[in-house]
N, C-alpha and C positions, 0 to 999 in steps of 0.2 A: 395243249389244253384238251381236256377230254369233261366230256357232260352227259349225264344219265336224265331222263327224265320219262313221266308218260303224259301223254296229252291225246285228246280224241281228234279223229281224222274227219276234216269237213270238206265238201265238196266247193269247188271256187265255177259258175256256170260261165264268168267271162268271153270273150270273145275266141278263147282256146280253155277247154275246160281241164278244171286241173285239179288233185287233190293235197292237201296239207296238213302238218299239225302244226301248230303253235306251240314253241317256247315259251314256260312258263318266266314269269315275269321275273321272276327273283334272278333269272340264269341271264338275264340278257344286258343287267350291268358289265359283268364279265364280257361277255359279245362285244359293248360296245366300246368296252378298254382296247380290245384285241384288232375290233375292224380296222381303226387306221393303218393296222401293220400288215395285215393281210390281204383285203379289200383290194379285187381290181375293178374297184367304179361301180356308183349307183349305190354302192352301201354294200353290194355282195359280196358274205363270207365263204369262201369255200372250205368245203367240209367233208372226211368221210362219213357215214353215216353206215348204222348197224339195226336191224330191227331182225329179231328171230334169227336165225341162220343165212338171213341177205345183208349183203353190205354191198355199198357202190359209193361213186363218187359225186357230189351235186355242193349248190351252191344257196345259204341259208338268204332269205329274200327279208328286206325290212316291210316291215307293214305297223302302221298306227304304232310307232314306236318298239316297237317289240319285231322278234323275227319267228318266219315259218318255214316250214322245211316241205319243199315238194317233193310228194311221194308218187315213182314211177306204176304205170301200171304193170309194169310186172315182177314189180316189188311188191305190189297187194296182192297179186294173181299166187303168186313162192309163198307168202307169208296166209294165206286164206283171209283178207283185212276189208273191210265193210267201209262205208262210210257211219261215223256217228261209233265205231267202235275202238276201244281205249287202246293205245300201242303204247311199250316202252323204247324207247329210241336212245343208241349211244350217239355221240358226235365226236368226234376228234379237230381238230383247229391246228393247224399247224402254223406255229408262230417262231 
């Protein structure tokens, strides 16, 4: 399964801070057909993930029914990416 989407990067201040964007809503029916097959535990999908010319491997997190994708910091650092600024992000799912 492969997903295009953009969504703005927000900062998470938590007890380990961390940055994301969110899945838009319509994309994550699809997500939640696929998690049982994939998912090892907690709900996490794993995923490659494409933004600009970075790609790596990470794992989509559920939150408030929907899922977000943590973006490393030196995947913001390669891509020149802000908080609060829009990215287009591929995903691939292997099912």
């Amino acid at each position: 399964m492969e997903l295009e989407f953009s969504g703005e990067i927000w900062h998470w201040k938590g007890p380990s801070p961390f940055h994301f964007v969110t899945v838009p809503e319509e994309l994550c029916d699809a997500l939640d057909a696929t998690a049982g097959l994939v998912s090892y535990g907690w709900g996490m999908i794993p995923v490659r993930v494409t933004i600009g010319a970075t790609d790596w491997t990470t794992s989509l997190w559920p939150k408030d029914g929907r899922y977000i994708v943590p973006l490393k910091s030196a995947v913001r650092r390669a891509e020149g990416l802000e908080v609060g600024a829009t990215t287009t992000i591929r995903l691939v799912v292997d099912v």
